[in-house]
N, C-alpha and C positions, 0 to 999 in steps of 0.2 A: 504494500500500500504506500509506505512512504518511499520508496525506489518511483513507481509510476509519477508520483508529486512531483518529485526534482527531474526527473524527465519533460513532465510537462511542462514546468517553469522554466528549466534549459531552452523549450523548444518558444513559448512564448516568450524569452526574450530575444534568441534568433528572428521571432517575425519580427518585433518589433525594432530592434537593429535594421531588418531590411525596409522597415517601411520608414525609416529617419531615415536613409540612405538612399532611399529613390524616390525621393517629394516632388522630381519636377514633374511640372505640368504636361500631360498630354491630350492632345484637342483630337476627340474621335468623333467622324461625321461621319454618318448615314442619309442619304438624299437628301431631305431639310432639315436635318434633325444632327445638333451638334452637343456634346460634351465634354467637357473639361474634367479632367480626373486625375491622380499621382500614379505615376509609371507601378508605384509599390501598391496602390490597390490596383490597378488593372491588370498587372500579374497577379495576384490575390486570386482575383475573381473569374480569371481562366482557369486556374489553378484547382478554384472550386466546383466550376460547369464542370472541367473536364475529369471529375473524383467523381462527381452527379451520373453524369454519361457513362463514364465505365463502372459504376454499382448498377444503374438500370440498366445495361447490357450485359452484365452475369449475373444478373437476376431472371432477366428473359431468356435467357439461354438456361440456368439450373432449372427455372420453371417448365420450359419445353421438354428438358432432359426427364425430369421425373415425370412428366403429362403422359412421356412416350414409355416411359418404362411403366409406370399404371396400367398403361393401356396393354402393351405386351405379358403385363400380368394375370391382367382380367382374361386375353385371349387363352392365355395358357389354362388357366382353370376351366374356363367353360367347359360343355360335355362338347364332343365330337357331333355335328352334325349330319343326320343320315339323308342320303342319298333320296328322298322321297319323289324325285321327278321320274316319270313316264317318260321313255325313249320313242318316239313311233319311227317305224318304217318307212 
């Protein structure tokens, strides 16, 4: 418990080091639409989408993995299916 602490404190003054370290101003524009932001949170906050994006993408991917293994479960147990069709001539 107290090892994770000073971990975390370690890692929250690394951010905060980088983000006193990279204050200048960067102007991001999208067709009429412009803002002003610190280079240290606009890395931040890629940083963050793209943590967001790759947990919802091996999410949807474990999710599909176990949907398909369920489902090859349920096949396995059913009974066998008999033959009841009529062949004609």
């Amino acid at each position: 418990m107290q090892r994770n602490l000073i971990v975390n404190l370690i890692l929250l003054l690394l951010v905060i080091i980088f983000a006193i370290q990279n204050y200048a101003p960067v102007i991001i524009k999208l067709y009429f639409w412009e803002v002003m932001v610190s280079t240290g949170f606009l890395i931040a906050l890629v940083f963050v989408a793209g943590v967001i994006l790759g947990v919802l993408t091996v999410s949807y991917a474990n999710y599909r993995k176990r949907h398909k293994l369920k489902e090859e479960a349920l096949l396995k147990e059913a009974p066998p299916e008999e033959n009841t069709h009529i062949q004609g001539n």
